[in-house]
Phi, psi and omega in degrees: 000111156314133166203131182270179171221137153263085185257129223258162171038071148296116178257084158217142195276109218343288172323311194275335167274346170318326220272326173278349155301315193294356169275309172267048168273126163109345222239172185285202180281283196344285165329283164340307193276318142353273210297290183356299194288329194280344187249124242265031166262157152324313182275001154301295188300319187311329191278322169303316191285321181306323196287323185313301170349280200300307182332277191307001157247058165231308189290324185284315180270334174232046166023055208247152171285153172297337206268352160304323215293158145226143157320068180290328184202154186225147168213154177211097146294134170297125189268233158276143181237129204275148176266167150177169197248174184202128156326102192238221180261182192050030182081015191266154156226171192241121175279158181237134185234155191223098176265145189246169197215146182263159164241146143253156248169095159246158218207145185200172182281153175263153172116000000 
């Protein structure tokens, strides 16, 4: 039985978390948290906490053990993107967009 985690408007920006789903996609929780853990950015921790997530509605709610666990699917969706303005010369501005991104975190028994 799958069972996911979601977390919305994380703020990092898609693109930069693609590149750390595509390390644990496929892979076991464990493993997963491993390569995580080893890696120094914000979208690591951000992706660590969503996997934690899933584990733990897996053990809690459907009483699957953690060390059974795999990655099954990581999707990382474009969230909202907050505007704001930055001052530049002649009276002019410039924008600025600071984008957020939702992750989902499907989690499945492996075997």
């Amino acid at each position: 039985m799958e069972v996911k985690a979601v977390a919305k408007y994380v703020g990092v920006s898609p693109q930069k978390l693609r590149l750390y789903a595509g390390l644990v996609r496929g892979r076991r929780v464990e493993e997963s948290l491993a390569i995580l853990k080893l890696s120094p950015s914000p979208c690591a921790r951000a992706l660590a906490k969503v996997v934690k997530s899933a584990a733990a509605n897996a053990e809690n709610n459907h009483q699957m053990t953690p060390s059974d666990l795999r990655v099954v699917g990581i999707q990382i969706d474009q969230g909202a993107t907050l505007k704001r303005i930055r001052a530049q010369a002649r009276g002019r501005v410039s924008p600025i967009l600071r984008h957020t991104s939702h992750i989902t975190v499907v989690v499945d028994v492996e075997g």
